[in-house]
C-alpha positions as CSV (number, residue, x, y, z in Angstrom):
1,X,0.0,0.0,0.0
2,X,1.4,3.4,-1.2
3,X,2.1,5.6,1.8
4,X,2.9,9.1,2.2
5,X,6.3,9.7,3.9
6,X,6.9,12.9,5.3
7,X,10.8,14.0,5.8
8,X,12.1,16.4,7.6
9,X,15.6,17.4,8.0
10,X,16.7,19.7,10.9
11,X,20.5,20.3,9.5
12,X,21.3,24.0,8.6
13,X,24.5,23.0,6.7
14,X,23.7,22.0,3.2
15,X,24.5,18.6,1.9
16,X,24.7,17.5,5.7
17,X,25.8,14.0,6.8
18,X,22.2,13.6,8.3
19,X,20.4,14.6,5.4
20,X,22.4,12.2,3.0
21,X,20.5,9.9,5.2
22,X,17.5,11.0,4.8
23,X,18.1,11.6,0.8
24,X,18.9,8.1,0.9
25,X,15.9,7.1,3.1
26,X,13.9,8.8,0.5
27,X,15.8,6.8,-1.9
28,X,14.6,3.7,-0.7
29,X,11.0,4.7,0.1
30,X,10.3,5.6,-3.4
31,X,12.0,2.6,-4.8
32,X,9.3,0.5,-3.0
33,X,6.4,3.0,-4.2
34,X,5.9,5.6,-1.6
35,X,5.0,8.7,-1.9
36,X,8.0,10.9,-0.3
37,X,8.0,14.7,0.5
38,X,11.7,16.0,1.9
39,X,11.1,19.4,4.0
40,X,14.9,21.2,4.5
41,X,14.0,23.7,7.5
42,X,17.1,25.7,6.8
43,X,15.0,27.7,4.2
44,X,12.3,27.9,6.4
45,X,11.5,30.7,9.5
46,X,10.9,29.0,12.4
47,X,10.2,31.0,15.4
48,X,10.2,29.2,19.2
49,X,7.3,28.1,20.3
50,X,5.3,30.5,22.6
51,X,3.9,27.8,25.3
52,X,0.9,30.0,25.1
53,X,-1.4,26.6,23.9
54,X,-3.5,28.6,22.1
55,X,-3.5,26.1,19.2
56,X,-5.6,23.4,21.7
57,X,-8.1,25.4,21.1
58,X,-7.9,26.6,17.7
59,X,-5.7,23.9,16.0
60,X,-3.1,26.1,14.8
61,X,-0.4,28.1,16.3
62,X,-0.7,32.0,16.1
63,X,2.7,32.4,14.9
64,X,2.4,32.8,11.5
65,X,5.6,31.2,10.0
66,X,6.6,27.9,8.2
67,X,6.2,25.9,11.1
68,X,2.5,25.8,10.7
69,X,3.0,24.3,7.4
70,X,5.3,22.2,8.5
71,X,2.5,20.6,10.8
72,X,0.1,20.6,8.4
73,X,1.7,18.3,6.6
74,X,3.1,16.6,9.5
75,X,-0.7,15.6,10.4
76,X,-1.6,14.2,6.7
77,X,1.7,11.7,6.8
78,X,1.6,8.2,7.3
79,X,5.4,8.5,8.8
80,X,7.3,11.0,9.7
81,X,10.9,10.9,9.3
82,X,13.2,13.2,11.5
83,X,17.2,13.7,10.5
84,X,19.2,15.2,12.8
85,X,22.8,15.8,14.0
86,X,23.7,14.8,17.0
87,X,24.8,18.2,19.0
88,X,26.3,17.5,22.8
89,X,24.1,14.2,22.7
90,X,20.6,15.3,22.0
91,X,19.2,16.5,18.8
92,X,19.3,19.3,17.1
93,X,18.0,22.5,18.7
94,X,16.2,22.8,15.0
95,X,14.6,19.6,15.8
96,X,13.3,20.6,19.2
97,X,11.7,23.4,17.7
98,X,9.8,22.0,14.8
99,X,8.8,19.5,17.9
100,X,7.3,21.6,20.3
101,X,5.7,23.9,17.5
102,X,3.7,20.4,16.5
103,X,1.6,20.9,19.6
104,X,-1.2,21.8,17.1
105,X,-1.5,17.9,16.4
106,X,-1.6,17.1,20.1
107,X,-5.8,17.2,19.7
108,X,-6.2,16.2,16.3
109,X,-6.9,13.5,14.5
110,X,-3.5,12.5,12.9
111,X,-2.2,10.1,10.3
112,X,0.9,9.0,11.2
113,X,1.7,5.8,13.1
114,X,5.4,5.4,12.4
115,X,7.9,8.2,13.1
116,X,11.5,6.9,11.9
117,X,15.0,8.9,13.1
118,X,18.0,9.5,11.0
119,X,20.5,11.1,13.3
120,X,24.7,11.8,12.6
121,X,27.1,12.4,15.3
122,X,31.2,13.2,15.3
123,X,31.4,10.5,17.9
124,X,31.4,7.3,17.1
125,X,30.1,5.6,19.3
126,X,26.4,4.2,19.0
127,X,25.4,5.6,22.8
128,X,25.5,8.6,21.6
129,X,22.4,8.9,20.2
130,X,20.6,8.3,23.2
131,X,19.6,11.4,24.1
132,X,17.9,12.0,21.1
133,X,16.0,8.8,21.2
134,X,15.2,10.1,24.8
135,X,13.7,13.4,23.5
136,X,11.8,12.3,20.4
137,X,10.5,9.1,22.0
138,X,8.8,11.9,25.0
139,X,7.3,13.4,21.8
140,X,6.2,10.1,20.7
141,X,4.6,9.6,24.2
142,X,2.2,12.4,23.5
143,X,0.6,10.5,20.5
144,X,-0.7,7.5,21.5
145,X,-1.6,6.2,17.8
146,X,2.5,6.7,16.9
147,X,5.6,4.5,17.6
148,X,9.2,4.9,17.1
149,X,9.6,2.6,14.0
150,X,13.3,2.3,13.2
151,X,16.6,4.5,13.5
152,X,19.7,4.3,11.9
153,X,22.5,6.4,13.3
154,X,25.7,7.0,11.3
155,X,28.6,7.8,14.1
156,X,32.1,9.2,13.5
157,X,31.4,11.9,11.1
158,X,31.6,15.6,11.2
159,X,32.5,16.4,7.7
160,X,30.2,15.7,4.4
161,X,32.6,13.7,2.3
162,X,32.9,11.6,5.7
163,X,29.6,10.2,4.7
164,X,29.8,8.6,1.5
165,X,30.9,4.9,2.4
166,X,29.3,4.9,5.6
167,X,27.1,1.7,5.8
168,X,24.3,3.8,8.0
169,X,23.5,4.8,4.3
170,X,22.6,1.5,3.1
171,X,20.5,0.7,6.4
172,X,19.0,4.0,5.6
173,X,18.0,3.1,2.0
174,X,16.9,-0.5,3.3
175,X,14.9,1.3,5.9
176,X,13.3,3.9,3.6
177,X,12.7,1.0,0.9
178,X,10.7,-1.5,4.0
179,X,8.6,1.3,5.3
């Protein structure tokens, strides 16, 4: 059944190590027949959210930037793919953000069941994800529908052409191509 993937890469460096993976998640998900939009937020304004929870009420937040697009589309997916870097073992501060401004889709009725996580990290070590497991599985938490479905994390690189024979990229495409 054709689904419709939702990717959203938190990296503001362009041609990232963490959005290689999620190019080649993509990759893989539209070899098997998905449908697959990639969102880069660093061409997008994103302002912090305001904890004002305005949007349980109305459904939308009342700052009027990308982000409300962002959760638009975030709540007509059938997975939700987050790529981040790994900065001082959590995710990106990027990610965070586009995370608490989803609070919109904390009363609605949303699509997505599997949220996926594509996360890069200078140290190599595969621990070192853990704090950004920790933070989007407490997002995950808030939506009782949704699971964490799968992550691949690629450790050990900080620079691009670190990237390219990386075997997270294959378990990336593998991942993307099984969704």
């Amino acid at each position: 059944m054709k689904k419709n993937i939702l990717i959203i890469s938190t990296s503001l460096r362009k041609g990232s190590n963490s959005e290689r993976l999620a190019d080649e998640f993509m990759s893989g998900a539209k070899a098997a027949g998905h449908s697959v939009e990639k969102i880069e937020i660093r061409d997008k304004k994103i302002d912090f959210c305001r904890g004002c929870l305005a949007c349980q009420h109305t459904g939308k937040c009342v700052i009027g930037d990308d982000a409300n697009t962002i959760a638009g589309k975030m709540l007509t997916a059938d997975a939700i793919v987050f790529a981040t870097p790994v900065y001082y073992y959590e995710m990106s501060g990027q990610m965070k953000t586009i995370l608490d401004r989803a609070n919109p889709l904390y009363f609605a009725d949303y699509r997505f069941r599997k949220i996926y996580l594509l996360a890069t990290a200078a140290d190599e070590y595969e621990d070192a994800v853990n704090g950004a497991l920790t933070g989007l599985n407490g997002w995950i938490s808030c939506f009782e529908k949704a699971s964490l479905a799968g992550t691949v994390f690629a450790g050990g690189v900080d620079k691009s052409d670190e990237m390219e024979q990386h075997p997270a990229l294959e378990k990336a495409y593998r991942m993307g191509k099984g969704v």
